[in-house]
N, CA, C and O atoms as a printed pandas DataFrame, in Angstrom:
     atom_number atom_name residue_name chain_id  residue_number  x_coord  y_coord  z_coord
0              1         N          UNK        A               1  116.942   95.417  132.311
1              2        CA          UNK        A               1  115.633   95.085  131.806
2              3         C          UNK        A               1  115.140   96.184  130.886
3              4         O          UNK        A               1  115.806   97.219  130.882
4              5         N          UNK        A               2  113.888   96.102  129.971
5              6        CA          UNK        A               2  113.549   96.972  129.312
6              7         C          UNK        A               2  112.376   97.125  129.767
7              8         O          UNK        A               2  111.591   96.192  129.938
8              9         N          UNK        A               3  112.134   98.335  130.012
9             10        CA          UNK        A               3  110.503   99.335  130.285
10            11         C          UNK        A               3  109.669   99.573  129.437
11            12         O          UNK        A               3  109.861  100.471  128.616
12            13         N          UNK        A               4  108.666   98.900  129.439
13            14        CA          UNK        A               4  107.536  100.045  129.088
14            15         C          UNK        A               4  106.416  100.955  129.266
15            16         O          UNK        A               4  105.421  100.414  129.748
16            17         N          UNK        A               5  106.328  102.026  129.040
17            18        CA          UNK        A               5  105.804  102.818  130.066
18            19         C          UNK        A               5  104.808  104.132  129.263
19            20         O          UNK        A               5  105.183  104.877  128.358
20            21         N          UNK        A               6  103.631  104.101  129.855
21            22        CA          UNK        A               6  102.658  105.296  129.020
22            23         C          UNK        A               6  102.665  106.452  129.217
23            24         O          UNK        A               6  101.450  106.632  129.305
24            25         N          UNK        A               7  103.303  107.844  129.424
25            26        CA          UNK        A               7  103.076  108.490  130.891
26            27         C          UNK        A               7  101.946  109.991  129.634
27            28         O          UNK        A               7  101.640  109.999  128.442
28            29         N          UNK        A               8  101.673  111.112  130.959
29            30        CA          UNK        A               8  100.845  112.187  129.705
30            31         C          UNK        A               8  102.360  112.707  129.871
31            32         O          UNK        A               8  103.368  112.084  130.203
32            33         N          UNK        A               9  102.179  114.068  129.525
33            34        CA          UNK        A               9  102.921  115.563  129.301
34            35         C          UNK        A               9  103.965  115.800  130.239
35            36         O          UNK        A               9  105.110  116.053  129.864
36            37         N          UNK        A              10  103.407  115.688  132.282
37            38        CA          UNK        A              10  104.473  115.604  133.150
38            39         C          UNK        A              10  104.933  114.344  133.358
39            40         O          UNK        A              10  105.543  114.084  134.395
40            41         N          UNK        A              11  104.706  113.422  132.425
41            42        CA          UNK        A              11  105.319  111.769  132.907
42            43         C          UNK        A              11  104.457  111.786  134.447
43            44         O          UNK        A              11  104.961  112.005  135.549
44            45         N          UNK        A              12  103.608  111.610  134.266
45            46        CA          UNK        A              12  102.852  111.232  135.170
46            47         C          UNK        A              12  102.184  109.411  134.261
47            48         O          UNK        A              12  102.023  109.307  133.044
48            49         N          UNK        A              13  101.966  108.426  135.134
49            50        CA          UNK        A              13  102.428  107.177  134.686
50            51         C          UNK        A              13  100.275  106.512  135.803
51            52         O          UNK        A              13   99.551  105.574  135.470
52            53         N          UNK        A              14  100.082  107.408  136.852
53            54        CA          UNK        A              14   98.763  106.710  137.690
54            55         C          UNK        A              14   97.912  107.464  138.322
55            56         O          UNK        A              14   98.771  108.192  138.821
56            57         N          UNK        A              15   96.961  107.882  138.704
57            58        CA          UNK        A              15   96.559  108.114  139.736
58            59         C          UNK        A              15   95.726  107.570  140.594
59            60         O          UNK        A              15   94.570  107.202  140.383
60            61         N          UNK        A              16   96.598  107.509  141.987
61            62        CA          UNK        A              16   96.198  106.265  142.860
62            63         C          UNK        A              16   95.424  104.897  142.444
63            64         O          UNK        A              16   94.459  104.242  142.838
64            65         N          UNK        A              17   96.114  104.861  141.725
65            66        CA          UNK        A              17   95.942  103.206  141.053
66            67         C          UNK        A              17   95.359  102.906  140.258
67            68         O          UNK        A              17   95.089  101.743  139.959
68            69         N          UNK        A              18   94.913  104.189  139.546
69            70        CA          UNK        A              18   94.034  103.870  137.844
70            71         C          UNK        A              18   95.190  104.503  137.056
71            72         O          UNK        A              18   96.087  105.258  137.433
72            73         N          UNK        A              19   94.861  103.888  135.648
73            74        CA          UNK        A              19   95.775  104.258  134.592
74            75         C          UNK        A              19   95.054  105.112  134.155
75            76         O          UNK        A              19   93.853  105.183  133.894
76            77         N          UNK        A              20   96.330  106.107  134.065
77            78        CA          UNK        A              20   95.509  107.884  133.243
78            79         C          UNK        A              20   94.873  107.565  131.732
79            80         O          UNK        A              20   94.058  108.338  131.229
80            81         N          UNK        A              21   95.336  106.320  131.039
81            82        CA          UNK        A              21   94.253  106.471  129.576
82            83         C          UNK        A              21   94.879  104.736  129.090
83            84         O          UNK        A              21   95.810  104.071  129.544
84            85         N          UNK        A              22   93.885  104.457  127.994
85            86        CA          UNK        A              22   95.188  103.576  127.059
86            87         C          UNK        A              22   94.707  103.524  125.680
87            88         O          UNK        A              22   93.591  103.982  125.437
88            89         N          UNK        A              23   95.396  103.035  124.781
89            90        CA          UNK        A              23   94.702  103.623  123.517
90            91         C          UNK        A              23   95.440  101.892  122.459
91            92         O          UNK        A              23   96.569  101.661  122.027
92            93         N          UNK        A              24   94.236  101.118  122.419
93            94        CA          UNK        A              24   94.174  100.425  120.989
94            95         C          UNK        A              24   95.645   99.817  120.854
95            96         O          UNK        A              24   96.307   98.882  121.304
96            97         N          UNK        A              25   95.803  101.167  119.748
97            98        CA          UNK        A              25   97.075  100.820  118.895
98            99         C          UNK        A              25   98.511  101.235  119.478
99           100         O          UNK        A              25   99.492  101.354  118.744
100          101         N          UNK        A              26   98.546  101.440  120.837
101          102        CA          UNK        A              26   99.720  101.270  121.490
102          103         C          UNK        A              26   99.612  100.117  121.978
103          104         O          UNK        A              26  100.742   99.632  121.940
104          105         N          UNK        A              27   98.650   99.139  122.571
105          106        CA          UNK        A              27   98.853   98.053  122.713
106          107         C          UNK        A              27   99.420   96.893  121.195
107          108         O          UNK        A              27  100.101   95.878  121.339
108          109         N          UNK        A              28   98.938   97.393  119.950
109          110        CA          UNK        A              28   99.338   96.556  119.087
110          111         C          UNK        A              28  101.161   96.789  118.633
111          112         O          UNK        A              28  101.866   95.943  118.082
112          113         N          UNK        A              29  101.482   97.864  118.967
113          114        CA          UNK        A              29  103.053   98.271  119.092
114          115         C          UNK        A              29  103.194   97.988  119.965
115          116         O          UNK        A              29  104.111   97.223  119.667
116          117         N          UNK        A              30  103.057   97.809  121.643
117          118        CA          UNK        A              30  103.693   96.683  122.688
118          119         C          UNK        A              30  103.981   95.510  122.191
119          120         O          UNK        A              30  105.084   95.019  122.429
120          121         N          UNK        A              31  102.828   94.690  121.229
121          122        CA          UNK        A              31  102.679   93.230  120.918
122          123         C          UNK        A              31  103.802   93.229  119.927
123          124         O          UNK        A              31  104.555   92.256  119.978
124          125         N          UNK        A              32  104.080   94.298  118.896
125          126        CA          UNK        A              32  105.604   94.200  118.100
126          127         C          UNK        A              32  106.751   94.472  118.695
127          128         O          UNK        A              32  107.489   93.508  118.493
128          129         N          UNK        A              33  107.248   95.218  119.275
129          130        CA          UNK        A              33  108.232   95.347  120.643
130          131         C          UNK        A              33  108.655   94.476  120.592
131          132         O          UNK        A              33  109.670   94.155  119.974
132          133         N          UNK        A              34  107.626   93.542  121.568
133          134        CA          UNK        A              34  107.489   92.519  122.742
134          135         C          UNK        A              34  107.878   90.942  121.758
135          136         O          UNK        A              34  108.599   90.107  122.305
136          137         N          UNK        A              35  107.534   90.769  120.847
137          138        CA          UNK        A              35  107.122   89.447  119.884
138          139         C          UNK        A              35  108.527   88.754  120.559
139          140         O          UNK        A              35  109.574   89.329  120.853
140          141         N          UNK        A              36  108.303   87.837  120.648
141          142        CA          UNK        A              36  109.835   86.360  121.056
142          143         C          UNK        A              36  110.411   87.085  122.093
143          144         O          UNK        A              36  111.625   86.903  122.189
144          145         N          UNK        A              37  109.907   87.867  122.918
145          146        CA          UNK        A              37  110.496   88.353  124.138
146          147         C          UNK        A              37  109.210   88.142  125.293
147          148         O          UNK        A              37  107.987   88.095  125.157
148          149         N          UNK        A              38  110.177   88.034  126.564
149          150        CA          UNK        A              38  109.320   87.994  127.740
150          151         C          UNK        A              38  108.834   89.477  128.046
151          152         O          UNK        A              38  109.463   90.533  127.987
152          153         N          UNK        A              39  107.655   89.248  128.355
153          154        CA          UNK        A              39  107.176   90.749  129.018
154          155         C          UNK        A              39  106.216   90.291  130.414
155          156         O          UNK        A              39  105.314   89.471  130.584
156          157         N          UNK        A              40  106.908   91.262  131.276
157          158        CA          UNK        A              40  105.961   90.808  132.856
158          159         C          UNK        A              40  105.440   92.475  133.079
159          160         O          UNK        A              40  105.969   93.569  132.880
160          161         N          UNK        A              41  104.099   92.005  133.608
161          162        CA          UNK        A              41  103.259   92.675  133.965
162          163         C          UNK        A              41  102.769   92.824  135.383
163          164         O          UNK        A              41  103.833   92.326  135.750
164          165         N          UNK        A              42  102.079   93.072  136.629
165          166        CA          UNK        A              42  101.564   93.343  138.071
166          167         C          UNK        A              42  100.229   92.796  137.660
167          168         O          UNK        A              42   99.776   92.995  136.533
168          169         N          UNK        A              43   99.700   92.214  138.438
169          170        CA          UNK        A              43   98.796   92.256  138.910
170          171         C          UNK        A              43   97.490   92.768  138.268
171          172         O          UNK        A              43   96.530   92.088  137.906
172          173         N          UNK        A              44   97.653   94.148  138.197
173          174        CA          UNK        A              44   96.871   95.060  138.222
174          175         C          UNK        A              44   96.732   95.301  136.601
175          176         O          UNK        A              44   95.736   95.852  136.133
176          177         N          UNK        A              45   97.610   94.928  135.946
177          178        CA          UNK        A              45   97.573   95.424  134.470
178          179         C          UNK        A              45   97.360   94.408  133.649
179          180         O          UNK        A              45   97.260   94.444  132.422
180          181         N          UNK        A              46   97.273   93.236  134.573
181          182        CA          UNK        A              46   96.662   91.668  133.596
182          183         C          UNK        A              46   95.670   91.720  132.869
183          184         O          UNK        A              46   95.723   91.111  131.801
184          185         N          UNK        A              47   94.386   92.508  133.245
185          186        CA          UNK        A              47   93.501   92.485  132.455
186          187         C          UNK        A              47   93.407   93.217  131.557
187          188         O          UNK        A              47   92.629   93.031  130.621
188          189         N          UNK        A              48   94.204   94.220  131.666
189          190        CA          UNK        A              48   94.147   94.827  129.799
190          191         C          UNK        A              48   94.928   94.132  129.021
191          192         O          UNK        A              48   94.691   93.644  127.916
192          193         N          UNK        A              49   95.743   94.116  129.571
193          194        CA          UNK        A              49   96.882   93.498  128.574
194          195         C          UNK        A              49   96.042   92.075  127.717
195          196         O          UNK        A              49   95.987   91.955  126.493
196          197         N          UNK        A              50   95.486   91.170  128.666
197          198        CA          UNK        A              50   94.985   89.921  128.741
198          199         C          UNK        A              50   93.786   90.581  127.223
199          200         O          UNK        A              50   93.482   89.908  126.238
200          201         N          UNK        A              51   93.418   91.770  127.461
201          202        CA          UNK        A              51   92.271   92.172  126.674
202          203         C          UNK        A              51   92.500   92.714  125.028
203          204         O          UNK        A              51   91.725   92.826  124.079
204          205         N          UNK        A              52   93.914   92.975  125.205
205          206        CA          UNK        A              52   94.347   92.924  124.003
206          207         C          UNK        A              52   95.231   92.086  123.603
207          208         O          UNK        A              52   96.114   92.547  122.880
208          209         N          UNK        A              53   95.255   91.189  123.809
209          210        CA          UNK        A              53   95.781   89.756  123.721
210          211         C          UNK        A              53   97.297   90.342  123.462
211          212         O          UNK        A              53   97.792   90.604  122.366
212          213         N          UNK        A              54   97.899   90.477  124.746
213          214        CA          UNK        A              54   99.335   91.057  124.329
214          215         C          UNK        A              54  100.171   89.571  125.626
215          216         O          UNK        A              54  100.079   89.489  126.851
216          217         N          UNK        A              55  100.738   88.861  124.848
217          218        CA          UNK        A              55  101.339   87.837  125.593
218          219         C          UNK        A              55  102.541   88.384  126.745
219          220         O          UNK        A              55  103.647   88.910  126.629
220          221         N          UNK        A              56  101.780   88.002  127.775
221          222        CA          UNK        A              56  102.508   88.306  128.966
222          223         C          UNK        A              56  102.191   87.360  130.209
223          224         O          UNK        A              56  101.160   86.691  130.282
224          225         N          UNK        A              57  103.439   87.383  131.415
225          226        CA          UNK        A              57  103.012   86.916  132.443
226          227         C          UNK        A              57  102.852   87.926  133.298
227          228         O          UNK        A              57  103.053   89.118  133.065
228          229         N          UNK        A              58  102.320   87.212  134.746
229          230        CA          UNK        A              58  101.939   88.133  135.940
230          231         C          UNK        A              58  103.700   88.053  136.697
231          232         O          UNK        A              58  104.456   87.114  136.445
232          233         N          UNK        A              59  103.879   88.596  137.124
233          234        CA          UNK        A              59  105.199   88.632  138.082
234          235         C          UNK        A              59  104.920   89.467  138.992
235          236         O          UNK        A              59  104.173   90.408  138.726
236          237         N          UNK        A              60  105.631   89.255  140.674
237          238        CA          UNK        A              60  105.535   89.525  141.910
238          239         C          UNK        A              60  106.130   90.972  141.853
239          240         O          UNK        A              60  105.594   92.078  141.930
240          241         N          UNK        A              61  107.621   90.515  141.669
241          242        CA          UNK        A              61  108.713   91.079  142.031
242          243         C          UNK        A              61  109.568   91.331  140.438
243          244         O          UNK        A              61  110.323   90.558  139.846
244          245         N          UNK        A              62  109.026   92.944  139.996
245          246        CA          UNK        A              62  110.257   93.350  138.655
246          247         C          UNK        A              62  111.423   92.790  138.224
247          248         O          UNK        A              62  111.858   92.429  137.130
248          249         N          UNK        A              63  112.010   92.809  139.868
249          250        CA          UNK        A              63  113.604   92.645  139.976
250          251         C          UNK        A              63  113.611   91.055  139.888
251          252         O          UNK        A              63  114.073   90.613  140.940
252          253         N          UNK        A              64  113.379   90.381  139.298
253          254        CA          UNK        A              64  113.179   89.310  139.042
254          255         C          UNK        A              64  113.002   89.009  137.353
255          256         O          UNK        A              64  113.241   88.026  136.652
256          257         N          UNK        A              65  112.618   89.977  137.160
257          258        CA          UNK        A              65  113.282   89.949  135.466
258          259         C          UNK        A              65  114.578   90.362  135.004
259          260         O          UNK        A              65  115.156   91.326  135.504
260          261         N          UNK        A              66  115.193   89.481  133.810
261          262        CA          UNK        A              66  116.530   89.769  133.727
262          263         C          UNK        A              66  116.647   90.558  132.411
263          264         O          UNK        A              66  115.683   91.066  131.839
264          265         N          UNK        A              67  118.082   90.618  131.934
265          266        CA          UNK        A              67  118.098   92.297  131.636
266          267         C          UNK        A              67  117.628   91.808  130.152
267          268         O          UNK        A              67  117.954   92.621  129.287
268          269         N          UNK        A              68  117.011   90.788  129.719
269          270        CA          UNK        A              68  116.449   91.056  128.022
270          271         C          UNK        A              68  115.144   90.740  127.766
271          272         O          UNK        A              68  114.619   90.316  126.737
272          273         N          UNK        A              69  114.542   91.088  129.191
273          274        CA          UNK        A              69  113.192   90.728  129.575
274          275         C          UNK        A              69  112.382   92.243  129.586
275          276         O          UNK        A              69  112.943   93.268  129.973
276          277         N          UNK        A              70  110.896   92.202  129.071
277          278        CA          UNK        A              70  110.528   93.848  129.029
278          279         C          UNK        A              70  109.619   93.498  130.545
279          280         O          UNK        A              70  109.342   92.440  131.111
280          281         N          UNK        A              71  109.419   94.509  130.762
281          282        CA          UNK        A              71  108.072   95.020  131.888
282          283         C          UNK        A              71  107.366   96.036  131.519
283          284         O          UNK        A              71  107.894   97.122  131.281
284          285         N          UNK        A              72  105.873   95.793  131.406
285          286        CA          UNK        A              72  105.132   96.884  131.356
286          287         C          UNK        A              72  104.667   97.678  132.627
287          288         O          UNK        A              72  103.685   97.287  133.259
288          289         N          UNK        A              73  105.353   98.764  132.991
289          290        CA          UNK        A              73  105.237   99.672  134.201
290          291         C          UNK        A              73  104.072  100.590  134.351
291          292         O          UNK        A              73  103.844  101.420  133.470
292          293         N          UNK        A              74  103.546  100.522  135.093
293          294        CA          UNK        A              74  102.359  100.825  135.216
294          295         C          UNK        A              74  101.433  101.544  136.351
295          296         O          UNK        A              74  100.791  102.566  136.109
296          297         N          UNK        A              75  101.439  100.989  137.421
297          298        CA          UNK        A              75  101.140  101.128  139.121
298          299         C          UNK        A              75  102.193  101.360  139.805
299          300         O          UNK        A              75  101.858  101.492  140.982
300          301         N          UNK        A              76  103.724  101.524  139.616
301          302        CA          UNK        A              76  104.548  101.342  140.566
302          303         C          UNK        A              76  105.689  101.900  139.644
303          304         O          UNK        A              76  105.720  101.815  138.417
304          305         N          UNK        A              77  106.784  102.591  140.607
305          306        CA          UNK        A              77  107.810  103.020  140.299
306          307         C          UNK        A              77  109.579  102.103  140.397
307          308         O          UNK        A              77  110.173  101.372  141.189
308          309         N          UNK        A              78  109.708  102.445  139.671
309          310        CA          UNK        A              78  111.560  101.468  139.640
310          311         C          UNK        A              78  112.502  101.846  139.531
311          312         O          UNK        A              78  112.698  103.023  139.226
312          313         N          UNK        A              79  113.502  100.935  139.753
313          314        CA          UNK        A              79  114.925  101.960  140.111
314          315         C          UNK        A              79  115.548  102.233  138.891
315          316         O          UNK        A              79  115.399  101.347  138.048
316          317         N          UNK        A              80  116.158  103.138  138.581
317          318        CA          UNK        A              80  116.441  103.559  137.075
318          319         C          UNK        A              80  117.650  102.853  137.260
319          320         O          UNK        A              80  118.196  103.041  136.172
320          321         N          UNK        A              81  118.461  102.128  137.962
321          322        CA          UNK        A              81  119.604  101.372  137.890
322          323         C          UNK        A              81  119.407   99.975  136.948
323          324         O          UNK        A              81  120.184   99.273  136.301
324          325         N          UNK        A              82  117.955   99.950  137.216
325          326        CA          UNK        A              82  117.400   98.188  136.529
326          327         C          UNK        A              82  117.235   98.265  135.259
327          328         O          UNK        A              82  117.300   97.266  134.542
328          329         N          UNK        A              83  116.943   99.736  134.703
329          330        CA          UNK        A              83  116.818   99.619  133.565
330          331         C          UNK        A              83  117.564   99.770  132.225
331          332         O          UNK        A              83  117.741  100.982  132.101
332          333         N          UNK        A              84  117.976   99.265  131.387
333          334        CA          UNK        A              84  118.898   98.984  130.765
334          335         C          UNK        A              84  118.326  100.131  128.868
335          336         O          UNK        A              84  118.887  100.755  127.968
336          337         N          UNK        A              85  116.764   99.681  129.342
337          338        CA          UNK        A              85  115.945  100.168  127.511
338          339         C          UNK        A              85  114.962  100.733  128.197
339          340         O          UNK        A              85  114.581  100.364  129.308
340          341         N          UNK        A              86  114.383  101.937  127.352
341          342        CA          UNK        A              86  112.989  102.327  127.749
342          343         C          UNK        A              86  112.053  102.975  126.590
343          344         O          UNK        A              86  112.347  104.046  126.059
344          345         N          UNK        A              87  111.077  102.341  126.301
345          346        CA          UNK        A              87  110.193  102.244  125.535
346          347         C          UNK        A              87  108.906  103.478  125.542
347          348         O          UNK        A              87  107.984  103.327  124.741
348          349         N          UNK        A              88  108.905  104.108  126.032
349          350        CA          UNK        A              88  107.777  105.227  125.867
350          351         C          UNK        A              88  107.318  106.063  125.653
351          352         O          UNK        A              88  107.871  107.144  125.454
352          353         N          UNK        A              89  105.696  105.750  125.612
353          354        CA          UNK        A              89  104.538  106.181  124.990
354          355         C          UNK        A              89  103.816  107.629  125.489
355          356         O          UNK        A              89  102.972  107.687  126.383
356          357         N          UNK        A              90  104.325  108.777  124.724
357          358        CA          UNK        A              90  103.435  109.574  125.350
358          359         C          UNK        A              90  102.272  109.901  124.880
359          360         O          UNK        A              90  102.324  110.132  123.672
360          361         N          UNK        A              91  101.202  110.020  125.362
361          362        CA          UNK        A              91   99.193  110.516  125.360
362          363         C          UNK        A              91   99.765  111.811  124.723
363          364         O          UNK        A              91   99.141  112.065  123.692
364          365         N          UNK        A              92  100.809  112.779  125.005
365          366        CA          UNK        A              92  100.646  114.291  124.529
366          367         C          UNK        A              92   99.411  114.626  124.568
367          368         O          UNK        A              92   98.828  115.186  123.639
368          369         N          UNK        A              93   98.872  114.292  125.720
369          370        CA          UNK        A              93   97.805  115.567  126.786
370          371         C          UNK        A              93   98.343  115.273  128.654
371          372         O          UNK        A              93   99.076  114.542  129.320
372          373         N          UNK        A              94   97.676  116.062  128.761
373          374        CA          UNK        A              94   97.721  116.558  130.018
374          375         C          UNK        A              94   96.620  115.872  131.106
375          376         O          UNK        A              94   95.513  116.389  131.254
376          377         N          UNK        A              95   97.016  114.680  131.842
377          378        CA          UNK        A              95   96.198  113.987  132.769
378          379         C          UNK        A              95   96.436  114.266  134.362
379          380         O          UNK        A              95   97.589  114.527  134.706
380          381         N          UNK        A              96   95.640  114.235  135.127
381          382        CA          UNK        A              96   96.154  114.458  136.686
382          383         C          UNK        A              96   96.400  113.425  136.668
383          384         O          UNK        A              96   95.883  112.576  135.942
384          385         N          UNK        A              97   97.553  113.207  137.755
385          386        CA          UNK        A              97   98.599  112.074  138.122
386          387         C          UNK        A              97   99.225  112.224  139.743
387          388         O          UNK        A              97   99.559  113.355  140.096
388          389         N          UNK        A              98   99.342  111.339  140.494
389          390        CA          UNK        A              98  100.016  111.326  141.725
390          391         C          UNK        A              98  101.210  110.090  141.214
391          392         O          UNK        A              98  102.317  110.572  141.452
392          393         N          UNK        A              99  101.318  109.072  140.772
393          394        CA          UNK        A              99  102.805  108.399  140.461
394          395         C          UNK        A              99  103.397  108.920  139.029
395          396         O          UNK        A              99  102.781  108.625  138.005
396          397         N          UNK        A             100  104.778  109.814  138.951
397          398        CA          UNK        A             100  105.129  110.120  137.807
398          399         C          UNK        A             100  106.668  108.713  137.102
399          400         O          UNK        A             100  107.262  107.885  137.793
400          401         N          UNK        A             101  106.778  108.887  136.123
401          402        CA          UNK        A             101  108.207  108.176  135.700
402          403         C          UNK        A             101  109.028  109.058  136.044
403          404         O          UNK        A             101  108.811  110.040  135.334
404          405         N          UNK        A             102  110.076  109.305  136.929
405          406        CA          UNK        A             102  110.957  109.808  136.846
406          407         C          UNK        A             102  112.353  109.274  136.464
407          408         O          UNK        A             102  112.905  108.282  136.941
408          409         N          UNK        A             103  112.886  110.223  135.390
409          410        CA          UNK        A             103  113.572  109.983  134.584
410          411         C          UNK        A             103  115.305  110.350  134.911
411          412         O          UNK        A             103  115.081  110.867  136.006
412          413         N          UNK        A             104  116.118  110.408  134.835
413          414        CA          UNK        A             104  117.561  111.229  134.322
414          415         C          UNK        A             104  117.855  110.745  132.825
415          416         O          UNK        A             104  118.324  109.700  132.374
416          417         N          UNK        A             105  117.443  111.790  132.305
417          418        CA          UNK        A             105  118.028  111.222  130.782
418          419         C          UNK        A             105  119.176  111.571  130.150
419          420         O          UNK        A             105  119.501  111.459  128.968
420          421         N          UNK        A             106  120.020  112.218  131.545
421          422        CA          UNK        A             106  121.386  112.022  130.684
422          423         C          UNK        A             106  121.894  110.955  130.760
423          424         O          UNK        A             106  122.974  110.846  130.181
424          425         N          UNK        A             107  121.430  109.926  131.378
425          426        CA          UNK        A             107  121.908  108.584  131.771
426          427         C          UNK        A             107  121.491  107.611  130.241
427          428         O          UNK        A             107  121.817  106.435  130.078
428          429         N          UNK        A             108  120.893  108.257  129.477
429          430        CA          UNK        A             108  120.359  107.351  128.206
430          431         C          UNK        A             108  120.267  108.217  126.950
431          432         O          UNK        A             108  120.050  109.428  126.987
432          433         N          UNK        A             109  120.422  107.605  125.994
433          434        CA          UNK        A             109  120.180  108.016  124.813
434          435         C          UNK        A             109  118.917  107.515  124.111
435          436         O          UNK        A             109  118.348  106.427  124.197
436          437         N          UNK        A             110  118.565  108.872  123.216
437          438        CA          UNK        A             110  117.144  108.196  122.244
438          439         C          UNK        A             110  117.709  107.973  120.996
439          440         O          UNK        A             110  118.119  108.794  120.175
440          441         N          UNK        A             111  117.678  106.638  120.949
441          442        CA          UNK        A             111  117.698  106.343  119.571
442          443         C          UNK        A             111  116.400  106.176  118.766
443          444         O          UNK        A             111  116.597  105.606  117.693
444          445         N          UNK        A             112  115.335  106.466  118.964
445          446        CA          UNK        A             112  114.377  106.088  118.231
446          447         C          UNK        A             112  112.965  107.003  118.622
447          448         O          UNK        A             112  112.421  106.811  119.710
448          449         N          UNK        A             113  112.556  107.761  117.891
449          450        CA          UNK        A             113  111.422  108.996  118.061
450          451         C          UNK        A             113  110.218  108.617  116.944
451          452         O          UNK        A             113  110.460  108.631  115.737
452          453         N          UNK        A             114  109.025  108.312  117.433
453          454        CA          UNK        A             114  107.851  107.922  115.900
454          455         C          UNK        A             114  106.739  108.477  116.487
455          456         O          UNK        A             114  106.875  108.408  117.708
456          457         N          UNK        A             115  105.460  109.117  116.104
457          458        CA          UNK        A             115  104.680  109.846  116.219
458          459         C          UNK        A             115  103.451  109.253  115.485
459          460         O          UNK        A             115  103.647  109.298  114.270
460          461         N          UNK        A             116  102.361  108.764  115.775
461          462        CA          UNK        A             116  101.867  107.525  114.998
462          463         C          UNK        A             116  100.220  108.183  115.412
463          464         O          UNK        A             116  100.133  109.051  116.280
464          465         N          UNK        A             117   99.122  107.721  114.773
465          466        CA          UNK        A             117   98.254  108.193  114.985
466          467         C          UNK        A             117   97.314  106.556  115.907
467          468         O          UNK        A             117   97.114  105.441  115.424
468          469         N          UNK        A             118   96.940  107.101  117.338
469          470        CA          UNK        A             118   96.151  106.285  118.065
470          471         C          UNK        A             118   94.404  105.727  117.381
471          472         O          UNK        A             118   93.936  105.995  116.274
472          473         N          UNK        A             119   94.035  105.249  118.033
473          474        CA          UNK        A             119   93.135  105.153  118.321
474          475         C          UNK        A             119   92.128  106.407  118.683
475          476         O          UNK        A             119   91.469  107.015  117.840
476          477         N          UNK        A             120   92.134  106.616  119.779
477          478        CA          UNK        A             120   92.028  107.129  121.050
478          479         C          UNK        A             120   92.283  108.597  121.050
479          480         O          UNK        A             120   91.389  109.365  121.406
480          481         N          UNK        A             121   93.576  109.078  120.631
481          482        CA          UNK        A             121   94.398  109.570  120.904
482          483         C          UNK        A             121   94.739  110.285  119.243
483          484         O          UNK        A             121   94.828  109.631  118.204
484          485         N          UNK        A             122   94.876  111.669  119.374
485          486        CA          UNK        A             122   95.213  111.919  117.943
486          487         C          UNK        A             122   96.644  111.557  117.299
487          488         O          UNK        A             122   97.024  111.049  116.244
488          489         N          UNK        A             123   97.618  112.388  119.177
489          490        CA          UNK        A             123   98.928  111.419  118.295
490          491         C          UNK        A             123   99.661  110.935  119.301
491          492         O          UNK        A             123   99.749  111.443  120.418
492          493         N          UNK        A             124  100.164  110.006  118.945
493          494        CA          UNK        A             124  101.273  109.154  120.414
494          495         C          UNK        A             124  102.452  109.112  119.468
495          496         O          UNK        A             124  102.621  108.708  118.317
496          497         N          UNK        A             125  103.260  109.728  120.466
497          498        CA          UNK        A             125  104.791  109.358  120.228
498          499         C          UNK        A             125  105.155  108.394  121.039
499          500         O          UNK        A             125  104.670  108.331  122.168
500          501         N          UNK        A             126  106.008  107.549  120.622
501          502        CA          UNK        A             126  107.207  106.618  120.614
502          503         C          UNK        A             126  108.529  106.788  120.640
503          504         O          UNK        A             126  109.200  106.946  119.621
504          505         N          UNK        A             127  109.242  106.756  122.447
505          506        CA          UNK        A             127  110.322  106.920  122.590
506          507         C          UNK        A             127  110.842  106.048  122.727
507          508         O          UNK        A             127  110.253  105.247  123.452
508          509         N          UNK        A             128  112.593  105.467  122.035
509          510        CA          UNK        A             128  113.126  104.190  122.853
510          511         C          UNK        A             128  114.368  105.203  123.191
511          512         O          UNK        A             128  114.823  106.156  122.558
512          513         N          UNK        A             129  114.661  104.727  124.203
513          514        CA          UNK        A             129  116.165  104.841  124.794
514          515         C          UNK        A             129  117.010  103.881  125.569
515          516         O          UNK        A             129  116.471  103.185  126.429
516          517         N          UNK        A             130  118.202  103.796  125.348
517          518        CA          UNK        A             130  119.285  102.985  125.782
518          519         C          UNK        A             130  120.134  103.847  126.831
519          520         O          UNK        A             130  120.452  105.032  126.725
520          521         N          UNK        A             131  120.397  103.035  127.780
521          522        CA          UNK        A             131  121.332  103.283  128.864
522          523         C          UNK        A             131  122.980  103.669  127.809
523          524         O          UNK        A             131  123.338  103.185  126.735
524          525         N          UNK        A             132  123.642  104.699  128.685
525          526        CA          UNK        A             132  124.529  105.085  128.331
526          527         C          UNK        A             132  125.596  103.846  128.900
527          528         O          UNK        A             132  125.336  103.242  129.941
528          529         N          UNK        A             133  126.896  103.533  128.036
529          530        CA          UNK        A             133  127.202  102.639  128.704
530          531         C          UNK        A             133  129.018  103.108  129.245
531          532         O          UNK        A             133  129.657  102.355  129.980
């Protein structure tokens, strides 16, 4: 499956169940990503998403998306075995956090690094990476 995921500085991704920030124009780069692809979302992240009109469904269970399907990760952590692509967005600041992304990135390559100016946010980078195969 492919991830997407916001985290600050330590990849920190929540704390206790609020999202550390979100900014505008990373939702309008989810919506290009995402275009003619499925993207599942929790519960919990329906209403932003819903608020920036970024086409998505609700789903239970991650592992229930298959591998050319994105998820926007958010409240909850996943097994880095599921993930195949990973898409993320860093704030480049520094937020308190209790759920982080934890990563092994020798397990993936970045093919793709962009640095874009937010909203919100002076600058967000844009990571993609692919599973090593």
């Amino acid at each position: 499956m492919k991830v997407i995921v916001c985290v600050e500085d330590n990849y920190g991704i929540s704390l206790f169940g609020k999202r550390l920030s979100f900014d505008r124009i990373v939702f309008e780069r989810i919506k290009e990503i995402t275009r003619g692809h499925k993207l599942y979302s929790k519960e919990a992240s329906d209403r932003i998403l819903y608020e920036h009109d970024v086409d998505h469904e609700v789903i239970a269970n991650f592992q229930d998306a298959n591998s050319e399907d994105f998820v926007f990760l958010e409240f909850e952590s996943l097994s880095m075995d599921m993930i195949d692509e990973m898409y993320i967005f860093h704030w480049n600041r520094k937020y308190p956090s209790n759920l982080k992304f934890h990563v092994d990135f020798t397990k993936y390559t970045l093919i793709e690094s962009e640095e874009f100016k937010g909203y919100s946010h002076e600058i967000v980078r844009m990571e993609k990476y692919v599973k090593k195969v």
